[in-house]
N, C-alpha and C positions, 0 to 999 in steps of 0.2 A: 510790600513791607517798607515801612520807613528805615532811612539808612539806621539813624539811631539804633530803634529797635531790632534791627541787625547787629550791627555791633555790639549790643550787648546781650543778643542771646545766642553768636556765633563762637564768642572769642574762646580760643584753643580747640574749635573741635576737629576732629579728625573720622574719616568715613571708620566704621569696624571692623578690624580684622586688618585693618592696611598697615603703615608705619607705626611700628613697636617703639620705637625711640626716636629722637630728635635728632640723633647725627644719619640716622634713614631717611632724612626727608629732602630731597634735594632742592639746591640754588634755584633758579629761575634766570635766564638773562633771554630777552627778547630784544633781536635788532627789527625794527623797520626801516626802512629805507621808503627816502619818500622818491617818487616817481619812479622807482625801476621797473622797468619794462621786462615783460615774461622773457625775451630773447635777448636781454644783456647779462648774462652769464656765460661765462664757458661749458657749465653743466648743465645749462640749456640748451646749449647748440650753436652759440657767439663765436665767429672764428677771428674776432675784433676787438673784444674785450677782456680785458685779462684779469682775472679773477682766479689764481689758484686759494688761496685759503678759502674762499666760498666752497669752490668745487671740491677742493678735499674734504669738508664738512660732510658735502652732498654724498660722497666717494663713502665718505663714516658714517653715514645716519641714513634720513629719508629723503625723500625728493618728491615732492606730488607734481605730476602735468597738468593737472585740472583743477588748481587754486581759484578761487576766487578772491575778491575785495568785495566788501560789500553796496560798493557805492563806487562810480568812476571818475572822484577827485576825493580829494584829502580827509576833511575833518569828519562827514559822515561816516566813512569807513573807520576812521582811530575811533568815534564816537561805538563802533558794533564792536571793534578789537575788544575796546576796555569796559565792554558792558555783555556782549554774547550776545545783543537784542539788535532786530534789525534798525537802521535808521530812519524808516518809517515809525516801527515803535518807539524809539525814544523824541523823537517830533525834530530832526536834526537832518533834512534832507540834501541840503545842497551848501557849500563851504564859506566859515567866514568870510567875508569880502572887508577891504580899507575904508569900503562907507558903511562898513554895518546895517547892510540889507541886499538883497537878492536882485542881482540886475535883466533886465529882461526886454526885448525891443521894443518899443514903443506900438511898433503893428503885427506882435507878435501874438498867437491866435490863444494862449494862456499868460495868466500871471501866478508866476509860483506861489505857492502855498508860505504863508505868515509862519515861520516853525522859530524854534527857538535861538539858535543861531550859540546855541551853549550846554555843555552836557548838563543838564540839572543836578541840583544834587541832591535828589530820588534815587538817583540813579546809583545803582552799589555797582562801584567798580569791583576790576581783580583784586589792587591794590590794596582794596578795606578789606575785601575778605581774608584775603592774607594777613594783613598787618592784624586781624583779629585772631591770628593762626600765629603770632611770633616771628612773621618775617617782617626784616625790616627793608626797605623798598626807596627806589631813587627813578625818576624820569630824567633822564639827560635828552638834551634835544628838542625837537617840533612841538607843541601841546597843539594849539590850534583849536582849540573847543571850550573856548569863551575868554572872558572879559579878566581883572583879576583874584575878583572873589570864586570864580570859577577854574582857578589853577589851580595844578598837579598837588599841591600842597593842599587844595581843600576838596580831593578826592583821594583821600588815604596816602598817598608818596610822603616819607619822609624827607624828601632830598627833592629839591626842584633846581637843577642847572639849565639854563636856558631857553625854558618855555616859557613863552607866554602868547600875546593875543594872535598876533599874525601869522603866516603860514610860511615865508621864505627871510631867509636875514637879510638887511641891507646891503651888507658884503660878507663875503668868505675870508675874507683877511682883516687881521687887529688892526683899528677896536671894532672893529664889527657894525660901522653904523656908516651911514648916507646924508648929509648933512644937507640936500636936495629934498629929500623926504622928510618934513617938516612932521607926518603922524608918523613915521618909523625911522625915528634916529638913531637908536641905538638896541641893543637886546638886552634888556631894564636885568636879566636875571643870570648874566654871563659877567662876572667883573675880572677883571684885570686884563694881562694877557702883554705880550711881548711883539715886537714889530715883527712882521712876516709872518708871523703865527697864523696855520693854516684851520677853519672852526672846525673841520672835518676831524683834522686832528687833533684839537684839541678837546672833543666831543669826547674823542675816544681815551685822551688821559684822565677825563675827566671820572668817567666810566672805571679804566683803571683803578685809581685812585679810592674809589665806593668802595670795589672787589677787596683789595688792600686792607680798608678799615674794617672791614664787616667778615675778614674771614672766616670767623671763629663764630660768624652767626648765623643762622639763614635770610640768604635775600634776594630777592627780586627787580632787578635791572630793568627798565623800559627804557633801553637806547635806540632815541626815534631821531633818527640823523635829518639833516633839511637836504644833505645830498642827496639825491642829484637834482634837487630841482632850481629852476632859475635862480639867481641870477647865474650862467655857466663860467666859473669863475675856476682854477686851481692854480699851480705854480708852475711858471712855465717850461720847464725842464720837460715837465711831463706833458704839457700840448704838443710842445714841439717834437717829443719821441709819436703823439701820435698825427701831427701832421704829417711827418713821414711814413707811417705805415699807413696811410689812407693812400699813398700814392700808390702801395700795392693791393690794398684788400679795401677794393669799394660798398665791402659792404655793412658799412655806415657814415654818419653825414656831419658828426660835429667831434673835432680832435678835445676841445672841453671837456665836454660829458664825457668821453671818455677817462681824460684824467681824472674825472668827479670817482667814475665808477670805480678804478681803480685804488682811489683816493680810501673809498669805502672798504674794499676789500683788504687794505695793510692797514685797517684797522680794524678789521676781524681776528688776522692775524697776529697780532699783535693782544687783541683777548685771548684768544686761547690761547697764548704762550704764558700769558698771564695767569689763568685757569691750571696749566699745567706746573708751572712753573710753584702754584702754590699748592699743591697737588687736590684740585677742587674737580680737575674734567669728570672723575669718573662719576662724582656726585653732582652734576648741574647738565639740566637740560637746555640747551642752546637751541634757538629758533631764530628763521630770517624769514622775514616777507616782505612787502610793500604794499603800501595803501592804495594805489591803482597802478589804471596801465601806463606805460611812459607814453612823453611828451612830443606829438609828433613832430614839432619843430626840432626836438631834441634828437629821437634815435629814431629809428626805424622797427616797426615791433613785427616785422614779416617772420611766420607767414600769417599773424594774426591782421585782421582788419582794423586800419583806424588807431584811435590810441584813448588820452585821457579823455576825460570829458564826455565820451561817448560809450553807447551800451553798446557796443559789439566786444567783440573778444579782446581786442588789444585796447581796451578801455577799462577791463573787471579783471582779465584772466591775470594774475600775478606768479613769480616764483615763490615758493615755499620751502623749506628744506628746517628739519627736524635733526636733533644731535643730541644723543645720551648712551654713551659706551656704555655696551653692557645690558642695556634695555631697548634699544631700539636696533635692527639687523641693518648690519653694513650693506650700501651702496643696494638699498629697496627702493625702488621705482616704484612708486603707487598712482593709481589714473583715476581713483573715486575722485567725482568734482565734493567739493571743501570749500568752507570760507574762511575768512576771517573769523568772524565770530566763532567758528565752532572751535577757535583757540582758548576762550575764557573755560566753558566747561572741561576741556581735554587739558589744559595744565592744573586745574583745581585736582582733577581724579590723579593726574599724575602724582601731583606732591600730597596726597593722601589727604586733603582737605574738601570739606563739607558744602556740598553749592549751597549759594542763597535759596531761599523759597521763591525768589522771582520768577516770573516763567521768562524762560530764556527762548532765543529764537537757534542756539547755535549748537550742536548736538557735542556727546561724547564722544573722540576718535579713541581716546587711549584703551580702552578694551582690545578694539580691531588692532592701534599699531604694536601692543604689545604683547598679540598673542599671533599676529598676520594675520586676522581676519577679512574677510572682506566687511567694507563699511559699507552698513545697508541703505540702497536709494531712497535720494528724497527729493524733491522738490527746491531748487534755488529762486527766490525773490530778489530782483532788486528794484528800486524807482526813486528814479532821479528827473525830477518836473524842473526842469531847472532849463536856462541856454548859459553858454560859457565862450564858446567860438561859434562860428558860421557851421564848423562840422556838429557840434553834439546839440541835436536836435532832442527835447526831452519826449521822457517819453519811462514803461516801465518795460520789465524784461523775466522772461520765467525759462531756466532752464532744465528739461525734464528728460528725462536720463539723456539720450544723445540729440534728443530735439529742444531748439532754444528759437523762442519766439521776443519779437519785439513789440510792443504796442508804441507807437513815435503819436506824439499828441501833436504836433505842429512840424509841415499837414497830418494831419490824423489820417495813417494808415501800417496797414499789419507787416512785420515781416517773418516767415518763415524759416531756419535753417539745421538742417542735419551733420552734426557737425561732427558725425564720424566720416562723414564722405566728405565733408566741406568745413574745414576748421578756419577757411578764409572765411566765408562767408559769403561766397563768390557768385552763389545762386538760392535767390528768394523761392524757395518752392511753394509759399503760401497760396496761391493761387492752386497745384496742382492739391494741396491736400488740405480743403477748406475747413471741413469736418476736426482736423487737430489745429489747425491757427485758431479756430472759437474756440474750440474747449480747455486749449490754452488760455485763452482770451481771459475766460469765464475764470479758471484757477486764480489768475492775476487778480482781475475784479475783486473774489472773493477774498483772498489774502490783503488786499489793502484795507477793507473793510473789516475784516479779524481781526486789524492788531492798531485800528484807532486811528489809524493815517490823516493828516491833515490834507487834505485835497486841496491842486492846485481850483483856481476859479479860470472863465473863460473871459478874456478880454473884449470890454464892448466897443474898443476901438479896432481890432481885428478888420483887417482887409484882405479880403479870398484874395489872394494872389496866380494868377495863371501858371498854367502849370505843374499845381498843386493837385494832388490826388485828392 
């Protein structure tokens, strides 16, 4: 269905039987955070990073161990966030780049697939559905999924503060630009601002500010923060606090990122004081996640394998953590694997609004989180054809209830793992159980093909390289 013809046969509807009145239907604020790593929380298991307003969240709402991103860098997975649909279906595989195309080795054995490099706008965000519903809706922060006729403003967001084409800001300190970087000077959609002014926090007054105006109405926040990802930038009071705790607790590798992360976390808190303060918590559901795994250069994502960029677990697997007093049971630890996407459908049912007719790829949670149900298995896709470092070899990835298989196209071969016994990844057992790496195989095959996937092509300059499988 064309957007249009959505919007004009969706507007006000609400599921039946659900929300009786408009002061029933609660807020919406969704944080992302770009690059957090599944094990940079303290309600993770971080004994390095300090995050209590996350963890009290966690402490008050849900927490899932088995998140997913849909994609293992940036704009594909916002592209599943803000559509429910894989990023094979929507043709949006692997992340804007400063040249505006897909980089790939010269004698490397694929060349990625031609995809669009921009969310269309086919494609019906949360944003229009809602805004067809009476909320009125603000993206503060990252966009990263296209050009500027393809920003946050001409995907249903009333409010666009600081997205636009690129994926990281020049600098984290006003005015926010590089004057090195002739294509990213400045962040065309961030103006003013005051010397020392930190973007992290001023993402988060900005945010404020929205919450403020729009009390009295229902809305929809999409604060998608550029922390923590490069450039590792924050004020040095706070490196310095943590290049002294590195000297006791080795176990992480950059005193920045940390302040980045922290950075993020006071201004969590600082929303919910805001939330509370206008007495809105008990009507707004509050979500945090991150678009992939963090940045190995950056943190250490142990005991997961690996990080961004790559299909193993510290490359997809993400924190999640759910928050709505009242509707959702304090301090639930849930272990069903989830993605991203199954975000679009589970906040529409939450605030008692109507999905689109599109076929979506990302299912309903809110039955299961709001009755405890168990959420019934399914099948996780990702593929990401793409190279990015020397570690993330492309390649697709299927993971089926505790078994998750990897298909790597360059060299082309399978890997197996169990990852109730092995959540490292530590041992390929594809070889001992040939029979589930094919039929694996086969599922993958087959889901790429269901849902219109643009195939990468094979490179005719490819050179076997020894050593290769």
């Amino acid at each position: 269905m064309k957007r249009r013809t959505f919007l004009a046969a969706a507007a006000g509807a609400l599921l039946n039987g659900a929300a009786n009145s408009e002061q029933q239907r609660p807020n919406v604020v969704l944080i992302l955070v770009d690059d957090l790593g599944w094990a940079d929380l303290g309600c993770q298991g971080s004994t390095f990073y300090e995050t209590p307003n996350i963890d009290r969240l966690a402490g008050n709402g849900v927490r899932f161990t088995d998140a997913y991103a849909n994609c293992p860098v940036c704009s594909p997975s916002r592209a599943a966030l803000l559509t429910g649909r894989y990023p094979a279906r929507v043709h949006f595989t692997g992340h804007i780049t400063a040249i505006g195309r897909h980089r790939y080795p010269p004698d490397g054995r694929i060349i990625p697939p031609k995809d669009l490099l921009y969310l269309a706008h086919d494609e019906i965000t949360i944003a229009e559905v809602l805004k067809a519903s009476g909320y009125v809706s603000a993206s503060i922060g990252k966009w990263h999924l296209g050009p500027p006729e393809y920003w946050p403003e001409h995907h249903g967001f009333d409010v666009n503060v600081a997205g636009y084409d690129q994926g990281s800001p020049p600098s984290y300190f006003y005015p926010y630009k590089n004057p090195k970087l002739a294509w990213n000077p400045e962040i065309p959609t961030l103006k003013g601002g005051e010397a020392g002014e930190y973007l992290t926090d001023r993402l988060t007054d900005e945010a404020i500010h929205f919450i403020e105006q729009n009390k009295k109405s229902r809305f929809f926040l999409y604060l998608a923060h550029y922390a923590v990802h490069t450039p590792l930038q924050a004020p040095l009071p706070a490196i310095t606090k943590y290049q002294q705790k590195m000297k006791r607790d080795h176990s992480q590798i950059s005193a920045p990122y940390a302040a980045m992360v922290e950075a993020v976390d006071r201004g969590v808190g600082r929303l919910m004081a805001t939330l509370d303060r206008l007495e809105l918590t008990s009507n707004t559901l509050v979500i945090i996640a991150s678009d992939n795994g963090g940045e190995m250069a950056s943190t250490r994502n142990l005991p997961l394998r690996a990080g961004k960029g790559t299909l193993y677990e510290g490359g997809i697997r993400v924190p999640l953590i759910l928050h709505w007093p009242g509707r959702l049971e304090a301090g639930k630890v849930r272990h069903e694997p989830v993605m991203l996407a199954d975000l679009y459908p589970t906040i529409l049912s939450a605030v008692s609004v109507k999905l689109p007719s599109t076929l979506l790829d990302g299912v309903n949670l809110w039955p299961a989180l709001s009755t405890d149900k168990i959420i019934p298995q399914r099948d996780l896709y990702f593929y990401y054809p793409h190279y990015l470092t020397a570690m993330s070899h492309p390649g697709s990835a299927l993971r089926a209830g505790s078994w998750k298989l990897i298909d790597f196209y360059d060299p082309p071969h399978l890997e197996l793992y169990n990852l109730a016994a092995d959540v490292s990844e530590a041992h390929d057992v594809a070889s001992k159980h040939p029979e589930i790496a094919q039929q694996m195989k086969r599922k993958i095959d087959s889901s790429l093909q269901s849902v219109g996937t643009i195939m990468y092509t094979l490179n005719p300059n490819y050179r076997e390289l020894k050593g290769h499988r």
